[in-house]
TIVO-674265 format. One record per residue (C-alpha): x, y, z; residue in three letters. Coordinates in steps of 0.25 Angstrom, whole numbers, plus 5000, padded with zeros to 4 digits. Example, Ala and Ser with C-alpha at 12.3 -4.5 7.8 and 13.67 -1.06 7.14 Angstrom:
504949825031ala;505549965029ser;
END
This chain:
495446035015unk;494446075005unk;492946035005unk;493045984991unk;494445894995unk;493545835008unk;492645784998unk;493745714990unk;494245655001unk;492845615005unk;492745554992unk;493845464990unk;493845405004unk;492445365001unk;493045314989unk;494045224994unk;493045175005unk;492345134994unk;493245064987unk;493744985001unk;492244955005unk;491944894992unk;493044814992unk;492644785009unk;491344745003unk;491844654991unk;492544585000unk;491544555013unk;490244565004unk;489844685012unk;488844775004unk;488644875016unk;490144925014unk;490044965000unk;488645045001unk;489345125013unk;490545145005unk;489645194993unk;488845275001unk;490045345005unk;490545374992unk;489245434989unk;489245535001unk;490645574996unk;490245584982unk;489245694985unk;490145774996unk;491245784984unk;490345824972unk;489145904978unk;489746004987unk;491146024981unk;490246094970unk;489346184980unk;490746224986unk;491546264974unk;490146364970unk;490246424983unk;491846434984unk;491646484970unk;490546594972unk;491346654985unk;492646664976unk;491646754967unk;491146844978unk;492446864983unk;492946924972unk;491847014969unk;491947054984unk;493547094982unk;493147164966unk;492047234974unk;493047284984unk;494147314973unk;493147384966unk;492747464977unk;494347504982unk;494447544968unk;493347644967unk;493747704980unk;495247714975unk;494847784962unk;493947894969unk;495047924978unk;496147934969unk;495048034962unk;494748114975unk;496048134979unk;496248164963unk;495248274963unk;495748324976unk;497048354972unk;496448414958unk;495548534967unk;496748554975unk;497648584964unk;496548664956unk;496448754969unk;497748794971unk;497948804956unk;496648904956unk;497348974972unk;498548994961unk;497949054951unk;497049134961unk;498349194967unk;499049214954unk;497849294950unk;497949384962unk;499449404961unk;499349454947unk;498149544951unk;498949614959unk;500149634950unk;499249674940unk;498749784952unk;499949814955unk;500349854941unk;499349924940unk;499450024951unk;500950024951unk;501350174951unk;502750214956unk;502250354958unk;501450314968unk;502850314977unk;503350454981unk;504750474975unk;505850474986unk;507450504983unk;507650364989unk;506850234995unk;507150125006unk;506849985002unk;505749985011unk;505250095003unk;505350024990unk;504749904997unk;503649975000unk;503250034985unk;503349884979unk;502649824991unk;501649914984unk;501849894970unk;502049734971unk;500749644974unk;500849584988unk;501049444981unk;502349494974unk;503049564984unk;503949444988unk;504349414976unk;504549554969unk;505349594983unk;506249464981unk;506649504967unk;507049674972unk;507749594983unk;508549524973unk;508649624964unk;509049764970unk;508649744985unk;507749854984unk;508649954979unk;508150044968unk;509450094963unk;510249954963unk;511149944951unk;511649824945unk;513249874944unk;513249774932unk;512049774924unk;511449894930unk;510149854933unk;509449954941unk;508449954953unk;507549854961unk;507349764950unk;508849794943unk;508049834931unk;509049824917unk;509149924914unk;508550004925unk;508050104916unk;506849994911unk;506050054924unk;505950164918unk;504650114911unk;503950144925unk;504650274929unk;505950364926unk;506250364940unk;506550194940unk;507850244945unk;507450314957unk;505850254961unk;505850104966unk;504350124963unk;504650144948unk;505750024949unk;504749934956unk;503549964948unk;504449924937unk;504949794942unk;503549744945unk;503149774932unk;504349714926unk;504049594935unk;502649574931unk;502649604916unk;504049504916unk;503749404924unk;502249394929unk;502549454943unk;503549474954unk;503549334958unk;503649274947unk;504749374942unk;505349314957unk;505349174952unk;506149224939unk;507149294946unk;507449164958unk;507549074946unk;508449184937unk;508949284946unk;508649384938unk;507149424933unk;
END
């Protein structure tokens, strides 16, 4: 039971021993009964009206500073929430810028060294034989094709001829390590395209490069086409 209820309580027993003492003292002419029934009622009077007052100010003020105790902490939660979500936020921003600029830094190199492979590519260079191994012809491109292309140039002779310089295509007639139609377009290197793997890889590089970019991405045409 409340404070507040006591006091009611309090309250209207004295009241009833009021009204029972007066009627006592009416009856047997007793004026001590009815100033003790008074008095009581007084007493009871100022338990209910003076602290019921005091009580509900001071429930009243700890409801406020509770609630400014949980905005505080809501407050708080919410701050460290939001610089986390923007931590973790400019974490994963870096992270992505760097392997964009690893990217770009690798690219850059792989074109360098097409570029410096161009440049220095001289079927000459290789003594002219009556015939050549595939491990021969392996050799000249591994020196021709930069290090970063070899796998994916070597996939597309692979598919193409299997290293052999004077496959024919029986239906088309495509010619070569890179069935070149017509074969004669090698020529643009060298008269002896028929004859030289040097000429015929020279020229597929070059066709590679100037048609698609590169080797690789001459690779990535030809597994989704099967022809480049």
């Amino acid at each position: 039971m409340s404070p507040i209820s006591v006091r009611g309580f309090a309250v209207a027993s004295a009241t009833a021993v009021t009204a029972v003492g007066s009627v006592v003292g009416v009856a047997s002419g007793s004026t001590a009964q009815t100033n003790d029934a008074e008095a009581a009622v007084a007493d009871s009077t100022l338990l209910a009206d003076i602290p019921a007052g005091q009580q509900v100010q001071v429930q009243t003020a700890s409801l406020t500073q509770q609630a400014n105790v949980q905005a505080i902490a809501a407050d708080v939660s919410a701050k460290k929430d939001a610089e986390e979500s923007a931590r973790k936020a400019a974490a994963k921003s870096a992270v992505e810028k760097k392997e964009a600029a690893e990217k770009a830094a690798k690219e850059a190199k792989e074109r360098a060294e097409v570029k410096a492979a161009a440049a220095s590519r001289d079927s000459s260079s290789f003594p002219v034989q009556s015939s050549y191994s595939t491990a021969q012809i392996q050799a000249m491109a591994r020196q021709l094709v930069p290090s970063g292309q070899w796998t994916c140039f070597s996939n597309i002779v692979d598919h193409e001829s299997s290293w052999n310089y004077t496959a024919v295509n029986a239906s088309s007639g495509a010619y070569g390590l890179f069935q070149a139609l017509p074969g004669s377009k090698m020529s643009s290197v060298g008269d002896d395209w028929r004859t030289n793997p040097a000429t015929q890889i020279k020229w597929g590089l070059n066709y590679m490069d100037s048609r698609y970019g590169s080797p690789c991405e001459a690779w990535s045409f030809w597994q989704a086409n099967h022809w480049y």
